[in-house]
Structure formats: C-alpha cells, structure tokens
C-alpha positions in Angstrom: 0.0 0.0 0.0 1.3 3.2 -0.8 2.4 6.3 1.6 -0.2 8.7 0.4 -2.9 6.2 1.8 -1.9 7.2 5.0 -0.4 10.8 4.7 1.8 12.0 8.1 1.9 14.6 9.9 4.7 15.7 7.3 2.4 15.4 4.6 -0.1 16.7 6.7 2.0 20.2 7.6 3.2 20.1 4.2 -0.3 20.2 2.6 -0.7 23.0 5.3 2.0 25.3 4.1 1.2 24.7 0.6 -3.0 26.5 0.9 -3.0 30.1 0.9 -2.6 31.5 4.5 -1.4 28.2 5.6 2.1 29.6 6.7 0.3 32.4 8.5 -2.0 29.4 10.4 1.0 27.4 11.3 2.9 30.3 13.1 -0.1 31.0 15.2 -0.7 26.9 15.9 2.5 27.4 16.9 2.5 30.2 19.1 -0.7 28.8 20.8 1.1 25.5 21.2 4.3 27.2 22.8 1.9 29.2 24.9 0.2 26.7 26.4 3.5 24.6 27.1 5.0 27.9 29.2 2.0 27.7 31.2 2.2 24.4 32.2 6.0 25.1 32.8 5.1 28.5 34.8 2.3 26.5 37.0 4.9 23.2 37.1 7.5 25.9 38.9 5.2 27.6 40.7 4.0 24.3 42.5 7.7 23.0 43.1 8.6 26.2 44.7 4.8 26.0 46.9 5.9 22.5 48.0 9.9 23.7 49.1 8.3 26.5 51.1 10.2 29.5 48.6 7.1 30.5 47.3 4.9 32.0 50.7 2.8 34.7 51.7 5.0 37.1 53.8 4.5 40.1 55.7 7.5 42.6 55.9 7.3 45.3 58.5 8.6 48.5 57.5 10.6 48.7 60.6 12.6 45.4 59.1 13.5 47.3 55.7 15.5 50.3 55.0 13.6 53.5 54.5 15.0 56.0 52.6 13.9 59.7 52.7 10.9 58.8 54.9 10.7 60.0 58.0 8.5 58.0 60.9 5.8 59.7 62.7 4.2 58.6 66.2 0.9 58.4 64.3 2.1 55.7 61.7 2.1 58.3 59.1 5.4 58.6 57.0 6.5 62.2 55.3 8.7 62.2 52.4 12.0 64.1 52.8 12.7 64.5 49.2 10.8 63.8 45.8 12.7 59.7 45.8 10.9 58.2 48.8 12.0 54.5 48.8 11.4 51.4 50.5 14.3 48.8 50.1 14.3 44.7 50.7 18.1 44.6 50.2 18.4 40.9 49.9 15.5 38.7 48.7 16.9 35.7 50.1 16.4 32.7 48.5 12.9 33.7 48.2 10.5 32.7 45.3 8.6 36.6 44.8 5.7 36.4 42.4 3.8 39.6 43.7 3.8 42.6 46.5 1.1 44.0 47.4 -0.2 47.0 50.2 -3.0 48.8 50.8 -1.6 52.8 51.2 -3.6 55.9 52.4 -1.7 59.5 51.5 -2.1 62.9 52.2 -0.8 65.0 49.2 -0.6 64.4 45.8 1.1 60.3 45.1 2.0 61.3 41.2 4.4 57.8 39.8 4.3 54.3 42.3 6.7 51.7 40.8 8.8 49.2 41.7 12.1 48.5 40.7 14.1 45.1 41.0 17.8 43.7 40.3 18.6 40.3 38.6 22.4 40.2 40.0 24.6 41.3 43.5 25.9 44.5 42.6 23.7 45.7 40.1 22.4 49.2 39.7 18.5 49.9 39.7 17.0 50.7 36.3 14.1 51.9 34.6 15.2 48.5 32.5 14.4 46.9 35.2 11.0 47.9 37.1 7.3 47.4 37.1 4.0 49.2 37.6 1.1 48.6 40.1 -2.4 47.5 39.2 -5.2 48.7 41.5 -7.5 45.9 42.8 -11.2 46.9 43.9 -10.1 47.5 47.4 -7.6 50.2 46.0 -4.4 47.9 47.3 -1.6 48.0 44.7 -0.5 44.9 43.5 2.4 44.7 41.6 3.4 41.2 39.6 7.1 40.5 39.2 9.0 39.0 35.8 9.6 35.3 36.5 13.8 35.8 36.9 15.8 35.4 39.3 15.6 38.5 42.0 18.1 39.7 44.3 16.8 43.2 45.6 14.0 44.9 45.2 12.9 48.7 45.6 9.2 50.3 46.2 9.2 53.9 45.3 5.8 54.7 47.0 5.0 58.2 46.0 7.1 60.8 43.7 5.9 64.0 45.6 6.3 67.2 43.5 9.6 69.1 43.7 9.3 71.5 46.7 6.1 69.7 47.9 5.7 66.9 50.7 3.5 63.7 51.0 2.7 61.8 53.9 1.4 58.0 53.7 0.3 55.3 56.0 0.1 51.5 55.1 -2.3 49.3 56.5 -0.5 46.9 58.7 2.6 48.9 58.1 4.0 46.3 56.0 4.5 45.1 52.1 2.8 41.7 51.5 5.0 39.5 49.4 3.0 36.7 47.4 -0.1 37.5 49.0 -2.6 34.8 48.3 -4.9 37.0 46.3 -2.4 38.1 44.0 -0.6 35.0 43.0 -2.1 33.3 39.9 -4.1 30.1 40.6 -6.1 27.8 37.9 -6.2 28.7 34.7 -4.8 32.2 35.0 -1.5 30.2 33.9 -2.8 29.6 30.5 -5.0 33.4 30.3 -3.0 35.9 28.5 -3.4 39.4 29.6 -3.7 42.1 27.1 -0.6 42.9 26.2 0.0 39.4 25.9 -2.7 39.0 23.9 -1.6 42.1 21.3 1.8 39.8 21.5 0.5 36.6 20.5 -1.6 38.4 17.9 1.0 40.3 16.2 4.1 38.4 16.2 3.1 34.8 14.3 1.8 37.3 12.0 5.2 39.3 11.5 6.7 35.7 11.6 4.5 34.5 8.9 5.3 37.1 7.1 9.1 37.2 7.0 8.8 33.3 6.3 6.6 34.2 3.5 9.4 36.2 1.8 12.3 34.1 2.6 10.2 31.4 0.8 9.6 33.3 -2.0 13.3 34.5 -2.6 14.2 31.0 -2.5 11.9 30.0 -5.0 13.7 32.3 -7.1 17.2 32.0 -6.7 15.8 28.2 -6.9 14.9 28.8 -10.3 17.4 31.0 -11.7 20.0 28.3 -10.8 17.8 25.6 -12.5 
C-alpha cells in the first residue's frame, strides 16, 4: 500500500503550508502551542517552589526594611524628605517573589508608584528593570514581578512634586509579598493578559510574514540556478 494512503503529519504540515494563508495558520498553531506549554511550565514551577516553602505569603514590616527619605511619625504616618521616597528589601533571600502587594492611604498628591528590582549582586536599579502597580477593587496595589531570578528589590511609593511633601500610612505597616490573592491560581496560567494578547496576535503574524518572503526568494534564486 502506498504512503499517500496514510499521509503523516509531514504530509499533513506540508499540505498545510502549501494552501493560501497556511504559513500564516501554522505560526499562530505554533504560538498557541508554545503558549500553552510555558504555562504548564510556569504553574509546574510555581508548585515546586509551593511545595519547598520558597514561594509563601509574607509580611514585611517597615521597621525590618530600610527606608529612605521617609521620615517616621508617632501616628504611623510617614512624610517624604525628598521627591525619591524609597522602601528597600536589600536581599531577597532565597525567596520565590511572584507579587507585593499594600494597601496605602496619603495625604498629598502620590503622582508615579513603581517598583524597581535587580537580577544580579551588585547591580544598579534601572528603569530597564521595574514594574508598575495594578489597582484591585479595594484600592491595594498589586504589583506582579517578571519570573527571573531576583536579588533586591525597591518600592518607590510616591514621587511627591519638587518642593512639595506627601505623607502615607500603610495598613499593617507592612508590604505583602506573594499575597494569596495576587498570585495566579487555575487557569490564570494559561490566560493571556492584554498585552499578551496584542503579543500573541502580532508576532506569528510578522513571523508569517518574514517566512513568507524568505520562501519566495528562495523560489527564485531556486529557479534561476535551475
């Protein structure tokens, strides 16, 4: 009996590539495919570092951490000295940190919250290397870390105007890290968020394309040497 009775999956993908749009359906198969593989890695890691104890809820005290240019009251409140207020966990420890999270209150005007990380002893903060808070209904920030290896991390919690002063209270007065909340659970491993989404949109499609072209210039120089 004959191969094409029972055509392969190299037939199969071949056939594929051959219909019109088919290269543009097999780098999104492909993206999907290597999408939903990273999740199962992601929630595979995630339940390793659960099971070691690395990956906890934690509350940090802002009496354990060093404070820069924020100045204790006797009321809890804290007043910025300069316009770089900073909260700093020097050494991560061994930790697993997937999110931190507080709930603030502040008298004046906040202006940029961020968070900035480093990936090595030594290294400088950067604008490379930071992240932005999202604001759950209870108006905590929650900010979600890049899945790398951490050493430090900084919270810049306000960026008063120059000349001007804020003063902020945190419930607790702590930073949460990996509150339970905030850590993905389910199927939030496989559940792209938006930008995520534009990503997974946009660049099978560029892919497609360049493969498209490369194809087609070696058709050509294919045929000119025939």
């Amino acid at each position: 009996m004959s191969a094409r009775a029972f055509p392969g999956p190299v037939s199969a993908a071949g056939r594929l590539l051959s219909r019109r749009g088919g290269l543009a359906i097999a780098c999104y198969l492909l993206a999907v495919l290597v999408w939903l593989v990273l999740g199962c890695v992601n929630f595979a890691a995630d339940a390793a570092a659960r099971a070691n104890g690395s990956l906890a809820e934690e509350s940090l005290p802002l009496s354990g951490l060093q404070l820069v240019d924020l100045a204790p009251g006797e009321d809890g409140w804290y007043t910025t000295t300069s316009g770089d207020p900073q909260i700093i966990l020097e050494n991560v420890d061994g930790r697993v940190v997937r999110t931190l999270s507080y709930t603030a209150r502040f008298e004046g005007e906040a202006r940029e919250v961020c968070l900035y990380y480093t990936t090595a002893p030594g290294q400088p903060y950067s604008q490379d290397n930071r992240v932005f808070p999202s604001r759950t209904a209870d108006g905590s920030y929650v900010f979600t870390l890049p899945r790398t290896t951490l050493v430090s991390l900084r919270l810049d919690p306000c960026s008063p105007d120059e000349n001007a002063t804020v003063r902020l209270k945190l419930d607790g007065d702590a930073i949460t890290l990996n509150a339970a909340d905030a850590l993905p659970g389910g199927a939030s491993y496989w559940l792209p968020s938006w930008y995520q989404t534009f990503c997974l949109i946009l660049y099978p499609a560029l892919a497609a394309a360049a493969l498209s072209w490369l194809r087609a210039v070696w058709r050509t120089c294919r045929r000119k040497t025939e």
